[in-house]
N, C-alpha and C positions, 0 to 999 in steps of 0.2 A: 853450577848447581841449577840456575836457572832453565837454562838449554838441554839437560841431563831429565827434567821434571817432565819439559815440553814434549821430548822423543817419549817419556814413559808413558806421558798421557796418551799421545798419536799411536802406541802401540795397541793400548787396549779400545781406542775407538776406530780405528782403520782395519778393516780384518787381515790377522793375519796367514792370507791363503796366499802363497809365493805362486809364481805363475800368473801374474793378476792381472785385473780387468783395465777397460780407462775408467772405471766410478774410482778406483783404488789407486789408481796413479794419479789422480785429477789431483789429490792433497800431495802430491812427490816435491822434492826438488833435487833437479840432476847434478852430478858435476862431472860433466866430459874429460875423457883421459884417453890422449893417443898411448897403447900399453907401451913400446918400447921409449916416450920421453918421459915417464911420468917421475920411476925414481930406479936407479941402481942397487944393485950386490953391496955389501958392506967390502970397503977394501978396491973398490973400481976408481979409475982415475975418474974425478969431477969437472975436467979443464977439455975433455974428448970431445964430445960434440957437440960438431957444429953443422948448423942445421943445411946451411949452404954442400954442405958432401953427399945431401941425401942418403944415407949410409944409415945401418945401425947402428942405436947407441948402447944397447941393454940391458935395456926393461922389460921385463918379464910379469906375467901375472903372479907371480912369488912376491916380486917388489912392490905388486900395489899392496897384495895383502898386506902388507909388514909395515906399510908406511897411509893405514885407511886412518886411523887419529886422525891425521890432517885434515882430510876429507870431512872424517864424523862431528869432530870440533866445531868445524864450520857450520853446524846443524845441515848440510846434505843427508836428504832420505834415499837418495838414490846416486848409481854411475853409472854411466854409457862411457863404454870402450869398446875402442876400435877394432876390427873384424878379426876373430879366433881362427881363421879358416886357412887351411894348406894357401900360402902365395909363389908364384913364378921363383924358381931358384935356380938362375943361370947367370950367366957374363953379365956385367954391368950394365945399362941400358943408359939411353941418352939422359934420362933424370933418374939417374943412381938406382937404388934398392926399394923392394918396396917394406921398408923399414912401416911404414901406414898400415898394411894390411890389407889396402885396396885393389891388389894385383890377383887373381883370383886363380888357382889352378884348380885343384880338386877338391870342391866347397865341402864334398862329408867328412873330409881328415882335417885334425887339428895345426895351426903351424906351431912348429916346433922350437921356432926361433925364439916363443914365447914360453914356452914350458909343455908339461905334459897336459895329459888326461886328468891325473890327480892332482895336479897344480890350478887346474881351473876348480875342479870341484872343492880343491881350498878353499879359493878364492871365492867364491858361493857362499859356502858356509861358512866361511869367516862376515860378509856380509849379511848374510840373513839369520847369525846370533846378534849381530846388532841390531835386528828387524830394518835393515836396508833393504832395498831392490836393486837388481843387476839386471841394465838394456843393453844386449850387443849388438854390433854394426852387424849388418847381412848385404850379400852383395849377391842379387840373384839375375840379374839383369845379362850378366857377358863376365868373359874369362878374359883373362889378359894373354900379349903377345909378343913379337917382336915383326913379325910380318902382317901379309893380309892372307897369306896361303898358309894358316903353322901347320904343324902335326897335333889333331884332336887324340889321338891317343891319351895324355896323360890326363884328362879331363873328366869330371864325371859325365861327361856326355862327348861321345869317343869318336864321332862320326860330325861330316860336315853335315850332312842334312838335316842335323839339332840346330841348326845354325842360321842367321840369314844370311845370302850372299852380302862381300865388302861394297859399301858405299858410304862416301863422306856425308855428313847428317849436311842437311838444309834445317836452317836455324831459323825455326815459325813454322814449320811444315810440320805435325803433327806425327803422320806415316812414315816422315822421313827422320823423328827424333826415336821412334821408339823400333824401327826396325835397320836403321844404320848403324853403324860403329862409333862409339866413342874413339877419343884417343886421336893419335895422328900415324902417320906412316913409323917413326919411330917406336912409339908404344902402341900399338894397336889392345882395342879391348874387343874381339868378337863377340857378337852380338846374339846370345839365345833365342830362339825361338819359343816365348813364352806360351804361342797359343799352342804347338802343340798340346795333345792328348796325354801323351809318355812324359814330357816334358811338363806339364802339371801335377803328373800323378808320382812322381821321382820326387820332385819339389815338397811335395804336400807333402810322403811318406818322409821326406829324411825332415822337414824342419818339425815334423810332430815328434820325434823319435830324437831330435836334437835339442827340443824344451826339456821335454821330459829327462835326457837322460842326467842333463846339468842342470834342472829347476832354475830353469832360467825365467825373468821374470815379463821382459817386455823386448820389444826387439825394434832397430831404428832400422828405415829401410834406406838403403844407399839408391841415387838414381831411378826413384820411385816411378817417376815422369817416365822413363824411357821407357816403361812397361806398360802396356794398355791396361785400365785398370779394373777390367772386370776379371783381371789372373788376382786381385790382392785381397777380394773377401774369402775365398777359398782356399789361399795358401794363409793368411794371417788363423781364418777360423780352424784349417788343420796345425796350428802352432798351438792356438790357444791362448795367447797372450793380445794383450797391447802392443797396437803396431803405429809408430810414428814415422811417415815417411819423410824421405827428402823428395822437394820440390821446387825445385831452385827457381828463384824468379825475382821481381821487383816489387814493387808499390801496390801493382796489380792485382788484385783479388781473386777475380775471375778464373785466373788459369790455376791458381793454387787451390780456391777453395774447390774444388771438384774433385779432387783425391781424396777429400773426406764425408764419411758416411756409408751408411749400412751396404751400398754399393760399391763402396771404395776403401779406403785404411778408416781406422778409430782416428789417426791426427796426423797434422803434418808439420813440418818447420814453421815459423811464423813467417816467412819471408815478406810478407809486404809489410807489417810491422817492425822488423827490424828496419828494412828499409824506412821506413817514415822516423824512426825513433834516430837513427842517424841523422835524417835531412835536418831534424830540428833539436835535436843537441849537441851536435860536433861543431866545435869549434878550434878554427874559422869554420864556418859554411853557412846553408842557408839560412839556418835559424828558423824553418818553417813549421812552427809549432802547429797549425789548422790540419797540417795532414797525417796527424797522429789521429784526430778527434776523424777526420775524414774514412782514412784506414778504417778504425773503431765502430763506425757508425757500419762502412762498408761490408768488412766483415760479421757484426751479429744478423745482417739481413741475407750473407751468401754462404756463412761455414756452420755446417750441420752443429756442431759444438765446440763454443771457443775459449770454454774452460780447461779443454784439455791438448789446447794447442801448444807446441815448444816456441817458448819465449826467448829470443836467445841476444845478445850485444856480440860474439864473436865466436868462431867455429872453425875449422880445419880449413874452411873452403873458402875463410873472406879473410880480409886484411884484419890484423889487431886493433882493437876502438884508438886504440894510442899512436898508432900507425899513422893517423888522421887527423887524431885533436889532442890538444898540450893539455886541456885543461882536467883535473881529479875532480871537481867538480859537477863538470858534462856528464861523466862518465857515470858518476852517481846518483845526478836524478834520471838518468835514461836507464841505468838497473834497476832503479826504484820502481818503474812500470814491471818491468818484467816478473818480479816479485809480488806485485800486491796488485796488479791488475787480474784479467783473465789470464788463465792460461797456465803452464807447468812452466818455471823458473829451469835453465843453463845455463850455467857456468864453466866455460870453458878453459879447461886447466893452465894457468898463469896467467887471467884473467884479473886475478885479484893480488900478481906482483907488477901490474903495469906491462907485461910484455909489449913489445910496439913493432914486432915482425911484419911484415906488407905482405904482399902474396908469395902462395907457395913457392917454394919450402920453408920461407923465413918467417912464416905463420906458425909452425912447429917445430921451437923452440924444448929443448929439454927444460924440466922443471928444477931440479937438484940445482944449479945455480944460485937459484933465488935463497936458496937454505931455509928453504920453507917458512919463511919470517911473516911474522902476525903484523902484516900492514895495517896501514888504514883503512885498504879495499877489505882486504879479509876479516875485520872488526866492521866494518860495515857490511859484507854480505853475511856476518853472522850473526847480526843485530835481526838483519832484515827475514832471514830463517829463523828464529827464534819467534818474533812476534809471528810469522805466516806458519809454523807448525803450530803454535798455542792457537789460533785460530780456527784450523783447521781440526785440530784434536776438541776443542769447544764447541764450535756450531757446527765443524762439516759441513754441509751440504748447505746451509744456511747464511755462508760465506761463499764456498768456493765456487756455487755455483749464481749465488747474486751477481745481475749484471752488471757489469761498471759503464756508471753514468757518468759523462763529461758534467763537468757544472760551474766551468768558467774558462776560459782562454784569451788570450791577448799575445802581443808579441815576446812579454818577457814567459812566458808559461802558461802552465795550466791547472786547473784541480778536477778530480774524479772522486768518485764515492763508489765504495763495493761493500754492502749492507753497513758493519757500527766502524767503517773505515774513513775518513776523510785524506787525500794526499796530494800536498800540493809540489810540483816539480817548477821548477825555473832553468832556464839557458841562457843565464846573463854571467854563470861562468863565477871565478873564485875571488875576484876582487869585489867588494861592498860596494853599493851605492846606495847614495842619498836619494830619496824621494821615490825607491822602485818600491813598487809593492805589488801583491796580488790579493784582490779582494773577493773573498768565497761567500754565496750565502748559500748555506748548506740546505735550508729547511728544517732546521733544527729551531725548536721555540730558544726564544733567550735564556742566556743564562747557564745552558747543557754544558756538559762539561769531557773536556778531549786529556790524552796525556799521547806526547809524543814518545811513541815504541823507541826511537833510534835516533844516532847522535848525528846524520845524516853527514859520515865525515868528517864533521868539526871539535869532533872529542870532546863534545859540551852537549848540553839540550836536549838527551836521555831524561825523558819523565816528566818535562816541563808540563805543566796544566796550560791548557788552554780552555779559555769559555765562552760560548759566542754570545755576540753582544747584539746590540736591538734587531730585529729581522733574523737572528739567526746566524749572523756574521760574523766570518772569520778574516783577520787582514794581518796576511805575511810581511814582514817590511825586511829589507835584502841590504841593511847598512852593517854588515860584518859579513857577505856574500853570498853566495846561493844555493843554501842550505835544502835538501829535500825534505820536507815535511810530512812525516809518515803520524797521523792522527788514529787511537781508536778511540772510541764511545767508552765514557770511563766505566759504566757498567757490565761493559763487553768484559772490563780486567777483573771482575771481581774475583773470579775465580783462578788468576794466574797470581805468577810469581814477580812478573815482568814489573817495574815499577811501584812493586806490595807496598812499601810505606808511604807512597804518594797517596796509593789509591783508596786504603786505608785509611786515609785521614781525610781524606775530602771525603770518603760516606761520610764518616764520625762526626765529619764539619757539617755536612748535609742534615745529617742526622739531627744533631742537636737544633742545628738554625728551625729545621721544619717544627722541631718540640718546642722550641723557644716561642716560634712564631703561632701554633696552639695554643698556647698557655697565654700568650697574649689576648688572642681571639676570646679561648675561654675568661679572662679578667674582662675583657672590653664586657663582653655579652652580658656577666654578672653585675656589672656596672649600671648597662641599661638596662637590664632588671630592676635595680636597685631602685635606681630612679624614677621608673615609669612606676613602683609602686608607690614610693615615695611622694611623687605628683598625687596618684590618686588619694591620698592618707591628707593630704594637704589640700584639695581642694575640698573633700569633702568635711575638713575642720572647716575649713575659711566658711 
């Protein structure tokens, strides 16, 4: 009911124009779906694939429709699925099929492996009577191969000279990332020549003519980098949509944040944020919680806007968080950022059943295994979407785009505030200890009062009040483990459903104490009235 309220609010404060902008995705949250592992035909064996065959399993965009509940339950306002476009269909190749979608033959025809014409425009509008939004993968960079010489005939750009000649990429070389070939001698991906003239204007006319024809609502770009990127305002601005690219990189700011802005895409991967949110929450590892804050400071001074960057913990292209680290714990306060900090929240599909696949292919896993079962991750990423759409549906802009300020760090974690939010995270992992604490002083006068949104995991400590004490202090103690602390301003809830009888009665409690403590005031005052009259009645008898 609660979650049900939240989406109804978001619908009538988010407008609803499909095709939408990044002001309108800035309140989304995604959840990533490869289409053939998501879910089967009723009646398909469940025991078939395995992700080691690289092989189809299929999933069709019939099957997501038919199985979006999961998804909508979760409170997800949005999906990105992987590339609808005509893929290579020949003999096996050295890494199997491209069951992904990332193999590219003739980007304006649909692949068929996934269904029709009217199977996607199901799938649309089965999405957008929910008032969801649907992101597809695009892949306009290069066409897949099997050589370095193929035949361009089956392509939409039919000739070598759409093409740059083959050369292996030098890796740091700039010129040589975005006009070389991906891929290796087995799979070659020939490389477009995106500056052409003809080769823009192909581009431009088929992705305007392909939003439109499917109201499609944002689009993620595949191998964003390898394209110079003064081709990406003019092919995003003939889509018309929200264009989030991929920018594959590390820790580093610098090379990512330049694909964003009016001269480049609306937003890109968070990569140097995921990177940092690993070094200091996986466990083992470094535990280097300073280069989250580091990251954070780095990016509000280099990425045009980092409220509408994709926040993500794991993705087609990296190992599974659990691939890495044992602990449910890590995993949870290092989601908890991605959620309630800057930025658009990912989740990527079996994310929230622990999948622990390492690199491709064993990263894309089929989902149907898991039996779509309400974990503890998926009770918690749907805690953590509930309170972030009721926020978003309430203040908008007043939230989503408040900055998030660090406001205390140390080895065991950290705490941030993002306007009437306070969240404190730890990486000390799932066993308690005595004596850890994290000590927050928010700037809040004494006495103000929090309730914690989400059970941070522990299946407990949903609604607890919190009230900070002298200076404004909040202090986490970590002796039953390392719970994420998701805090709002309890006047932030007045208007939800979230925590209603908690919040409800501490006004009423408020309420009263302030009338109590009036009434007192006014007794005291009437009192020395009384008296100072009384004085003067009395000396002037004496």
């Amino acid at each position: 009911m609660h979650l049900s309220w939240t989406l109804a609010i978001l619908h009538l404060i988010i407008p609803q124009i499909f095709a939408a902008t990044a002001e309108q995705w800035r309140g989304r949250s995604l959840y990533q779906i490869i289409t053939d592992r998501y879910a089967l035909p009723t009646g398909s064996d469940l025991n078939a694939c395995d992700p080691g065959n690289q092989d189809y399993c299929g999933g069709t965009w019939n099957t997501i429709r038919e199985n979006l509940d999961y998804i909508h339950n979760a409170g997800f306002t949005a999906i990105w699925i992987s590339p609808v476009n005509q893929n290579y269909d020949g003999p096996r190749t050295a890494y199997g099929y491209p069951y992904h979608g990332y193999w590219m033959a003739d980007i304006t025809q649909l692949n068929d492996k996934f269904g029709t014409s009217d199977d996607l425009h199901a799938l649309v509008d089965a999405l957008h009577e929910r008032q969801m939004y649907i992101m597809v993968d695009i892949v306009v960079n290069n066409v897949m191969a099997t050589s370095t010489t193929p035949d361009y005939s089956s392509y939409l750009f039919k000739d070598a000279s759409y093409y740059h000649p083959y050369c292996p990429i030098e890796w740091g070389n700039t010129t040589s990332e975005q006009d070389c070939w991906l891929g290796d001698q087995n799979v070659t991906l020939p490389d477009i020549d995106t500056g052409k003239q003809e080769v823009i204007d192909t581009y431009n006319t088929w992705i305007a003519k392909f939003v439109q024809e499917y109201q499609i609502d944002g689009l993620r770009i595949d191998a964003a980098k390898h394209v110079d990127v003064s081709f990406w305002p003019k092919f995003c601005g003939s889509a018309g949509v929200f264009c989030m690219g991929e920018v594959f990189g590390d820790a580093n700011v610098d090379p990512v944040a330049a694909y964003q802005g009016p001269n480049a895409l609306d937003s890109v991967l968070n990569y140097p944020m995921y990177t940092a949110l690993k070094d200091a929450f996986s466990i083992p590892g470094d535990l280097n919680i300073s280069q989250v804050a580091d990251v954070l400071e780095q990016s509000k001074a280099k990425f045009q806007d980092t409220t509408v960057l994709g926040n993500f913990l794991e993705n087609h292209d990296v190992p599974r968080w659990h691939s890495h680290t044992v602990d449910p714990q890590a995993m949870y306060n290092a989601m908890t950022w991605t959620f309630m900090a800057d930025g658009i929240p990912i989740v990527y599909a079996g994310q929230e059943q622990y999948f622990s696949g390492a690199a491709d292919p064993y990263n894309r896993e089929p989902l149907w295994p898991s039996g779509y079962t309400n974990t503890t991750a998926y009770t918690y990423i749907s805690e953590l979407n509930t309170a972030r759409n009721y926020l978003v549906a309430e203040l908008n802009e007043t939230w989503t785009k408040a900055p998030t300020e660090i406001l205390t760090q140390s080895q065991y974690g950290l705490a941030f505030e993002k306007g009437p939010v306070v969240v404190i995270l730890t990486n000390i992992g799932s066993p308690g200890r005595n004596g850890t604490n994290i000590a927050v002083q928010t700037g809040y006068p004494a006495e103000t009062v929090f309730f914690a949104v989400t059970s941070g995991g522990f299946g407990d400590g949903k609604c607890r009040q919190w009230v900070t004490g002298s200076g404004g202090h909040i202090d986490v103690q970590y002796v039953n483990g390392g719970r994420p602390v998701v805090l709002v301003r309890g006047d932030a809830l007045e208007n939800s459903t979230i925590c209603g009888e908690e919040v409800k009665y501490a006004i009423i409690h408020k309420t009263e104490l302030n009338s109590g403590m009036s009434m007192f005031k006014s007794s005291a005052w009437g009192i020395m009235v009384v008296v100072y009259l009384l004085s003067l009645y009395l000396t002037e008898w004496w």
